[in-house]
C-alpha positions as CSV (number, residue, x, y, z in Angstrom):
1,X,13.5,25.5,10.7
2,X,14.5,28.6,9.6
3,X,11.7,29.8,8.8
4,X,9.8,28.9,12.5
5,X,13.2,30.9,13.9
6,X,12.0,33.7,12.3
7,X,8.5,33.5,12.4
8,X,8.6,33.2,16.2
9,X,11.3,36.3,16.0
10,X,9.0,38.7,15.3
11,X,6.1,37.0,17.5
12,X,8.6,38.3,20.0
13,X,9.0,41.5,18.6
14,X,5.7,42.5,17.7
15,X,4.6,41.0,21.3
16,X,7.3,43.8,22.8
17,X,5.9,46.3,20.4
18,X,2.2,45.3,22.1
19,X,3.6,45.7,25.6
20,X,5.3,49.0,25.2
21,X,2.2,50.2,23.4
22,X,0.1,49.4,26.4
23,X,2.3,51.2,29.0
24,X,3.0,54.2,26.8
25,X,-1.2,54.5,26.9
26,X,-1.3,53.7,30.5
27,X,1.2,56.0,31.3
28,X,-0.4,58.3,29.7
29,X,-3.9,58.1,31.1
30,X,-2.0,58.1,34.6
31,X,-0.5,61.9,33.5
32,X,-3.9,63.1,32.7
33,X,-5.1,61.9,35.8
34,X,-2.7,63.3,37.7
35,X,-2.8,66.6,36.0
36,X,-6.6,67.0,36.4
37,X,-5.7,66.7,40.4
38,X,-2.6,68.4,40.5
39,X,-1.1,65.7,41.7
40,X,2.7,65.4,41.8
41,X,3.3,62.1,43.9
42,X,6.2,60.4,42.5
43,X,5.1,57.0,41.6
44,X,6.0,54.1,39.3
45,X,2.8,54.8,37.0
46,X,2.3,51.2,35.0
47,X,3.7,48.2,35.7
48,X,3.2,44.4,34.0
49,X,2.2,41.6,36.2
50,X,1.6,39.2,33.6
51,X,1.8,38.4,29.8
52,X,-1.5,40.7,29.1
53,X,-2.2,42.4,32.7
54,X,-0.9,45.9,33.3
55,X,-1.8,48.2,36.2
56,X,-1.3,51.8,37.1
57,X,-0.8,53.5,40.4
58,X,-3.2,56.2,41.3
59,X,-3.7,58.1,44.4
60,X,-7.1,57.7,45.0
61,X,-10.2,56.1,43.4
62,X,-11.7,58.1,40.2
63,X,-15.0,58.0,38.8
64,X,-15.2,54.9,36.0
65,X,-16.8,56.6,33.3
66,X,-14.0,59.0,33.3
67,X,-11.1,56.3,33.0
68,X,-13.0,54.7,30.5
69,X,-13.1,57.7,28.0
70,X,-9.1,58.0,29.3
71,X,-8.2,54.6,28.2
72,X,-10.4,54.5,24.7
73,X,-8.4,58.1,23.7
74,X,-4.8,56.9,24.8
75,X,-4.9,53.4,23.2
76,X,-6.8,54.8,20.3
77,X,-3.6,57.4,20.2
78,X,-1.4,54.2,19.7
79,X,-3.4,52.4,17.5
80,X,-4.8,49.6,19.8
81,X,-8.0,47.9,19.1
82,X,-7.8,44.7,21.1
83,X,-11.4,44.2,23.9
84,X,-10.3,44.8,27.4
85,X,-11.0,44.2,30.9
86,X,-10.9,46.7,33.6
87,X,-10.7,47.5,36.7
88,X,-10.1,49.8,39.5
89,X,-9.1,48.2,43.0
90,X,-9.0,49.9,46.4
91,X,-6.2,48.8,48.0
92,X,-7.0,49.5,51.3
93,X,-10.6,47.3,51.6
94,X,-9.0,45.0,49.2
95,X,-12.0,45.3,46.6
96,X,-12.9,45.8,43.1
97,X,-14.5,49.2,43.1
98,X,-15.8,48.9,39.6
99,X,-14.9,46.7,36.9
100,X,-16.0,46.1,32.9
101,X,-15.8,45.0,29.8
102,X,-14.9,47.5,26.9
103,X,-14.3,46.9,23.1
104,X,-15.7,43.8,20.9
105,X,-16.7,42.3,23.8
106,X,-19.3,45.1,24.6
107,X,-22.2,43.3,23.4
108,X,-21.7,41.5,27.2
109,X,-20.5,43.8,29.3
110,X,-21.6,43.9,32.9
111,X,-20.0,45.0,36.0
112,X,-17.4,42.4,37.5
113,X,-19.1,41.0,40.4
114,X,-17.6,37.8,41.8
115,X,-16.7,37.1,38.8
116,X,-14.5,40.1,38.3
117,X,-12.2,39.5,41.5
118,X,-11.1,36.5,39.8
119,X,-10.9,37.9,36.3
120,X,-8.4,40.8,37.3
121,X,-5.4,39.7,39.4
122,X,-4.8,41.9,42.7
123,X,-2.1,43.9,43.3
124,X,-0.3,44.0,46.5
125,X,0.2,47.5,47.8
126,X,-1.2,50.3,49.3
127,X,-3.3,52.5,47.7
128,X,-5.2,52.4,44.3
129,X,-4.8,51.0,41.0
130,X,-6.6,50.4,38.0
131,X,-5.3,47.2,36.1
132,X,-6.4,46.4,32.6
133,X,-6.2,42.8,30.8
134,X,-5.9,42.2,27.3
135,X,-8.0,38.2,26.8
136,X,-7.4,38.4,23.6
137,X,-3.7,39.4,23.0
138,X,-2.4,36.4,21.3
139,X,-4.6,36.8,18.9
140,X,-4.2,39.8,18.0
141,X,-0.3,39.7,17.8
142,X,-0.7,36.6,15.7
143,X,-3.0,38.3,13.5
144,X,0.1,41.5,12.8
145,X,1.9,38.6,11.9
146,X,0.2,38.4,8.3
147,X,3.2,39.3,6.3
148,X,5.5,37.0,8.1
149,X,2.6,34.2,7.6
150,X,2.3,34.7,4.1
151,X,5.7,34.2,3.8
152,X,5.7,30.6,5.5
153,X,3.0,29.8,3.7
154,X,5.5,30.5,0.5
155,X,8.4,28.9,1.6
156,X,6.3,25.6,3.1
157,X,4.5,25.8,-0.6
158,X,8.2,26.1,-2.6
159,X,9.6,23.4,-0.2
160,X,6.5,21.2,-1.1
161,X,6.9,21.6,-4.6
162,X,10.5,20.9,-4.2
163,X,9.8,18.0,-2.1
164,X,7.5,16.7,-4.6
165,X,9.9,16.8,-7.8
166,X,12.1,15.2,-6.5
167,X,9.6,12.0,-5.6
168,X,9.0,12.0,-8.9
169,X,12.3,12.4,-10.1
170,X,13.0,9.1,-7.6
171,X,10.0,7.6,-8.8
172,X,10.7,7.6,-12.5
173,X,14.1,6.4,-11.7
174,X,12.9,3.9,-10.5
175,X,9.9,3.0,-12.8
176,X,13.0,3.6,-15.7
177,X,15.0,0.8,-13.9
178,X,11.7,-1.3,-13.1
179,X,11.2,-0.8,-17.1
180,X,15.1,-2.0,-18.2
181,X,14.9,-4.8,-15.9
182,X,11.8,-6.0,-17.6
183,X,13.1,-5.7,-21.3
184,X,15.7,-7.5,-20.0
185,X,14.2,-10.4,-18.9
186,X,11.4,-10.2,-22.0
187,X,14.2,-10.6,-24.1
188,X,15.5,-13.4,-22.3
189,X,12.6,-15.1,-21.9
190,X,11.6,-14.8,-25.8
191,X,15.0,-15.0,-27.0
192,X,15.6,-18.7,-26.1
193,X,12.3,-20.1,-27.1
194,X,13.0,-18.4,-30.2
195,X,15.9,-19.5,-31.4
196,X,14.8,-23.4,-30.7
197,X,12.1,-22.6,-32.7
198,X,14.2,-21.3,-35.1
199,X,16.8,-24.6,-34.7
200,X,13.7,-26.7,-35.3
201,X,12.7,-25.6,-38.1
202,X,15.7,-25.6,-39.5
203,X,16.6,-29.1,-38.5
204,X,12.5,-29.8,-40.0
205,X,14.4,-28.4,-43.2
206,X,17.1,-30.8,-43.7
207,X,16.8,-33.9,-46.2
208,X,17.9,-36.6,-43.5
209,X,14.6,-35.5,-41.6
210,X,11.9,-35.7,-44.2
211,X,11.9,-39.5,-44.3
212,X,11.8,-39.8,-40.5
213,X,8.5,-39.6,-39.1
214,X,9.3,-39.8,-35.3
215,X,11.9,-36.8,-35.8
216,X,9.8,-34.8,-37.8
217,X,7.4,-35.2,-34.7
218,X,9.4,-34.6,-32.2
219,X,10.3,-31.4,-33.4
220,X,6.5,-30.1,-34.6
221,X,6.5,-31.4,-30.4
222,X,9.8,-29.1,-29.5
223,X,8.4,-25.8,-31.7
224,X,4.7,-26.5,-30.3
225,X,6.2,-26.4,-26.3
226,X,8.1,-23.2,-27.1
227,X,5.4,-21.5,-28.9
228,X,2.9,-22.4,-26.1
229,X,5.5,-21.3,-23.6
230,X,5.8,-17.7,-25.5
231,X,1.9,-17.4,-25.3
232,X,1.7,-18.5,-21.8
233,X,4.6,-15.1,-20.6
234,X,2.2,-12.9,-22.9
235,X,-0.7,-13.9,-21.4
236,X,0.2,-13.3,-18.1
237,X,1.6,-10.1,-18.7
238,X,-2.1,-9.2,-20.2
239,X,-2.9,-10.9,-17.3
240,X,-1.2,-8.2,-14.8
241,X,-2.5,-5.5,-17.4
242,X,-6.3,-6.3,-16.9
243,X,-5.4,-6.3,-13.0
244,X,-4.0,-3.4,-12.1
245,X,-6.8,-1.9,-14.8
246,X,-9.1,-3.2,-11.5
247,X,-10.6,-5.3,-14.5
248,X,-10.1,-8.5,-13.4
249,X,-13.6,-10.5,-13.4
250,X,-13.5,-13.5,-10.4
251,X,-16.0,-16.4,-10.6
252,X,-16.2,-16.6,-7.1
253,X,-17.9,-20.3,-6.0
254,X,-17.7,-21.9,-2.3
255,X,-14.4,-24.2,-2.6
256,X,-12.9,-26.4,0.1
257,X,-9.5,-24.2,1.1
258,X,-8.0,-28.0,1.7
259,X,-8.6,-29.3,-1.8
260,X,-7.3,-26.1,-3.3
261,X,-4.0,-26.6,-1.4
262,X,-4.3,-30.5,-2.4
263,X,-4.5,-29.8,-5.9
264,X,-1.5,-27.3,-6.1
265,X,0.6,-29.4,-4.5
266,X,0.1,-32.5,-7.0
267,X,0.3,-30.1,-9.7
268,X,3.6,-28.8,-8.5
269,X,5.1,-32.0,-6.6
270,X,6.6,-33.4,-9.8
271,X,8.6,-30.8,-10.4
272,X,10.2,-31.0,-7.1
273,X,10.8,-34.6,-7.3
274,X,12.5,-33.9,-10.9
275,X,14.7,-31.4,-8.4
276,X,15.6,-34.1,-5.8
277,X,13.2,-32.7,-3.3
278,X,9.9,-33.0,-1.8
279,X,6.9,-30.8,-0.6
280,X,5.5,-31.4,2.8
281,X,1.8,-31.2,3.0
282,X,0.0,-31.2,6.5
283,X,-3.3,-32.2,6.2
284,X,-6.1,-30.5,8.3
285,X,-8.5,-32.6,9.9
286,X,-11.4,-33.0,7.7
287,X,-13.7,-34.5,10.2
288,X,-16.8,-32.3,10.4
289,X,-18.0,-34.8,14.0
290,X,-15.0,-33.5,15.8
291,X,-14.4,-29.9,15.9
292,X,-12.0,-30.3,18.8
293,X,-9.1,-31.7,16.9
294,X,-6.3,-29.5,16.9
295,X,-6.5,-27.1,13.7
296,X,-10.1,-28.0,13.1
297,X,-11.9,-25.0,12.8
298,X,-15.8,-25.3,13.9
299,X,-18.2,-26.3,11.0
300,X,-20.8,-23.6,9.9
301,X,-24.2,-25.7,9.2
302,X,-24.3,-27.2,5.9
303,X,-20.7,-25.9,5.0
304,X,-17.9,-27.5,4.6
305,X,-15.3,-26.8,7.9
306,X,-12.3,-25.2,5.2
307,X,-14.6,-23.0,3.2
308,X,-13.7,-20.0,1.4
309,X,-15.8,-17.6,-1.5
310,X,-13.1,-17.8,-3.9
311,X,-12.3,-18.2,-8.5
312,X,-11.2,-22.0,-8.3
313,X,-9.2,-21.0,-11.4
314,X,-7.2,-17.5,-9.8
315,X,-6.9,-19.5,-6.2
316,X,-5.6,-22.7,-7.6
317,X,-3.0,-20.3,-9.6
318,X,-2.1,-18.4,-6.5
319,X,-0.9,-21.2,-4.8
320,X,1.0,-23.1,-7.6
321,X,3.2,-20.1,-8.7
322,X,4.2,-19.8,-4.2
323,X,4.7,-23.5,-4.7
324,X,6.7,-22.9,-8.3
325,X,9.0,-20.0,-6.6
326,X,9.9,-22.1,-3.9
327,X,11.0,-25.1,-6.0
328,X,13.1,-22.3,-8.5
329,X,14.7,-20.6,-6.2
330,X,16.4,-23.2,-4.2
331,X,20.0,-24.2,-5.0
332,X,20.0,-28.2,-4.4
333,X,17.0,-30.4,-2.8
334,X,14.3,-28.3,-2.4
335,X,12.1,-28.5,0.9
336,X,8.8,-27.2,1.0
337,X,6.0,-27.7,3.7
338,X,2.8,-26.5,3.6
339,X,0.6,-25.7,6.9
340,X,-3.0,-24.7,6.8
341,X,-4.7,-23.5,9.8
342,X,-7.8,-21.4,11.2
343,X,-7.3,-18.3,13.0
344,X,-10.0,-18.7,15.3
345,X,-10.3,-15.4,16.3
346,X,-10.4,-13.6,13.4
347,X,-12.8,-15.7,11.4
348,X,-10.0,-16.2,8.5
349,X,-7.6,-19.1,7.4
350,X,-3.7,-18.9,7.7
351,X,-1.9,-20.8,4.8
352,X,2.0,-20.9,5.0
353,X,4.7,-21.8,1.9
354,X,7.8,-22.9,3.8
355,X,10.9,-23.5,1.8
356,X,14.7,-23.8,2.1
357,X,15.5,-21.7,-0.8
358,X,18.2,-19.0,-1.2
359,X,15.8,-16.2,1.0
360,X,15.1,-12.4,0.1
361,X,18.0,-9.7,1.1
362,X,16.0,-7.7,3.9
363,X,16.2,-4.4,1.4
364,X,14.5,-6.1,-1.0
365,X,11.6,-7.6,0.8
366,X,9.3,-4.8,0.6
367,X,9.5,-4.7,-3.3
368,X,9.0,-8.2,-4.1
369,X,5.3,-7.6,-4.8
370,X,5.8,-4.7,-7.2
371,X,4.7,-5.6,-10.9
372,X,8.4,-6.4,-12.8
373,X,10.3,-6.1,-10.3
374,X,13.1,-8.9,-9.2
375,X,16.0,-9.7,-6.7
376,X,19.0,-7.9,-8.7
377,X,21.3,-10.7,-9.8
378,X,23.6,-9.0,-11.4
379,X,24.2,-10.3,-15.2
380,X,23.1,-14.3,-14.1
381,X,19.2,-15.8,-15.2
382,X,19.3,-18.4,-13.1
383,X,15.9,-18.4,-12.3
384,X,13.8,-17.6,-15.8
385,X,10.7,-14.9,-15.2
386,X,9.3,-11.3,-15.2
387,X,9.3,-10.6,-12.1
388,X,5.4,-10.7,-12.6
389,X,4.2,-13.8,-10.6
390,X,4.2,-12.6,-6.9
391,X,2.8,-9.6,-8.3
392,X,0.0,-11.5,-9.3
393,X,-0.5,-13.4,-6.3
394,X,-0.5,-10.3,-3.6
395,X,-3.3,-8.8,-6.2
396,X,-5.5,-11.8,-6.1
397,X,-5.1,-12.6,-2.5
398,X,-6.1,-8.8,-1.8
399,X,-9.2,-9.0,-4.7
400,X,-10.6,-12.2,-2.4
401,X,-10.0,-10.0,0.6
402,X,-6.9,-11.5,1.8
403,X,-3.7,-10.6,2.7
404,X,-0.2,-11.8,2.4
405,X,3.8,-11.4,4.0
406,X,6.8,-12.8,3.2
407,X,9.3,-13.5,6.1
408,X,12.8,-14.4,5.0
409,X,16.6,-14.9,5.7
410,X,18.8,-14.3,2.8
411,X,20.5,-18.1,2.3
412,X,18.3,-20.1,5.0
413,X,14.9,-19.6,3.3
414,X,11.3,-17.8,2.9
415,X,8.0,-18.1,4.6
416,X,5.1,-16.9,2.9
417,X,2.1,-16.3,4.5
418,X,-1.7,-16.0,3.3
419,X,-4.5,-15.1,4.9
420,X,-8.1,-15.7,3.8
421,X,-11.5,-14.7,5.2
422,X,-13.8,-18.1,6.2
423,X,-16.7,-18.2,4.3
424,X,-19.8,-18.0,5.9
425,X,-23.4,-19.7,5.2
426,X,-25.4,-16.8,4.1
């Protein structure tokens, strides 16, 4: 801001440098005029009618050629090269006498018919007067402005560069707490399964044990769960890897959106139960002879009503780690329903997760897609993770062309919301 002060500082000043420039030639001209007469009259010799129109007060009309050589010595005296436009008005039949173009604008000159009387503003008085306009000034005084140009330039460059460090100054504070938060939770993810594996064998170990077949078996069963649980974090930590690499290879089929749903709800329904709770699924309509029925979208010849070009395999995922949140991260009963609908104007399908879990702080909902990143929680683990699983999900929806949003009120609940294109039968 200080910098536009100043810049538009000495627009002002070399704008009042301009002006007085111009009269000091005009003036000048008028003296020679005069002197060439012997002409005495006391008059007020230039005066400025407008931001680049001056005129000067003569006594009587004076041959054009003549004012032109005038005005090309004075304003070369004073060091001005800007085109002009003059004229020389007779006061007394209210006409341009003679009027032109001088300077770069040569290459067109012509006399000011018509054209002139509007060009060159009249002056009100008796008498005559030459007036010349400068159509071009503004230009010209932003070009003397070079110095004072470059030096914005310079500041706007330093402030950039300052502006800049200091994003990535933020930025790798927070990719530095992104990073402890993960390490964190790796090494509580890794460090329970690995010290039950390490109690198991240790138990597999013991004398009492070797003659007992059923223990010995159920903890090769306990060491086998947590080793598969260990390759199942890694794995989806490659997982992320390969995606953000833009690596990630889909097998993209025609599947029934519906069955998709269906199938991630079974998979995940159990779990709720084994919480107290229950998960909600409305079933669309899957009558293909009645389009009308309410959230029946119209049937595409020979495809199924809820079709989408979608991996069975990344889909089927998607839905079951929404589902798998929402059963985590409520304290008590969990209550989950799950809606699917057609967005009939936009040729794409609308599936919703609603649960009554312990919601998303507002400040935090915009970062609950970044890869690692979870709800602070202070020094608890309530909920086990790496803060990659939503990751996933937004970059899978988005790789089958979807979208997705999360609406929430922290301690009432969250509502996420997917959106898929239809798939069509070409």
């Amino acid at each position: 801001m200080l910098q536009l002060l100043w810049v538009g500082q000495a627009y002002d000043l070399n704008e009042r440098q301009f002006n007085d420039r111009v009269v000091i030639a005009l003036t000048e001209v008028v003296n020679q005029i005069q002197g060439m007469r012997s002409d005495s009259a006391l008059v007020e010799p230039v005066m400025q009618v407008g931001s680049n129109y001056f005129v000067a007060n003569i006594n009587d009309t004076l041959h054009p050629f003549l004012l032109e050589a005038l005005l090309q010595e004075a304003f070369a005296a004073v060091h001005l090269d800007q085109p002009i436009e003059y004229g020389i008005y007779d006061c007394f039949s209210d006409s341009i006498v003679y009027g032109r173009r001088l300077g770069q604008l040569s290459e067109r000159s012509e006399e000011l018919g018509e054209d002139g009387d509007e060009a060159l503003p009249r002056f009100d008085r008796d008498g005559h007067y030459f007036g010349v306009l400068f159509p071009e000034k503004a230009q010209g005084v932003v070009m003397s402005l070079g110095r004072w140009l470059l030096a914005s330039v310079l500041q706007l460059l330093v402030l950039g560069t300052f502006v800049y460090a200091v994003v990535l100054v933020l930025r790798q504070k927070r990719l530095s707490e992104v990073r402890d938060d993960f390490i964190g939770n790796m090494t509580h993810e890794f460090k329970t399964p690995i010290a039950t594996i390490e109690a198991a064998i240790g138990l597999l170990g013991r004398e009492s044990v070797d003659g007992d077949a059923k223990a010995r078996a159920k903890y090769r069963a306990l060491i086998a769960g947590e080793n598969q649980r260990m390759r199942r974090q890694v794995e989806r930590v490659m997982e992320v890897a390969t995606l953000d690499g833009g690596n990630a290879k889909l097998k993209r089929e025609r599947l029934n959106l519906s069955e998709c749903v269906e199938e991630a709800v079974l998979a995940t329904e159990i779990f709720a139960r084994e919480a107290g709770g229950e998960i909600n699924w409305i079933t669309p309509s899957p009558s293909k002879s009645n389009p009308a029925n309410e959230g029946q979208p119209p049937v595409a010849e020979g495809l199924d009503p809820w079709t989408v070009w979608a991996d069975r395999v990344h889909l089927t995922n998607v839905l079951c780690n929404l589902l798998d949140n929402a059963v985590r991260y409520t304290k008590g009963k969990p209550v989950i329903n799950v809606a699917l609908r057609k967005l009939n104007d936009k040729g794409r399908f609308e599936l919703q997760v609603i649960d009554n879990g312990i919601g998303i702080p507002k400040e935090h909902l915009k970062r609950i897609f970044d890869r690692f990143y979870r709800v602070p929680t202070g020094d608890r683990h309530d909920v086990k993770g790496f803060g990659l699983g939503l990751h996933y999900v937004k970059s899978m929806v988005e790789a089958h062309g979807g979208s997705i949003r999360c609406e929430s009120e922290f301690g009432t609940g969250s509502t996420f919301i997917i959106e898929l294109p239809q798939a069509t039968n070409l």
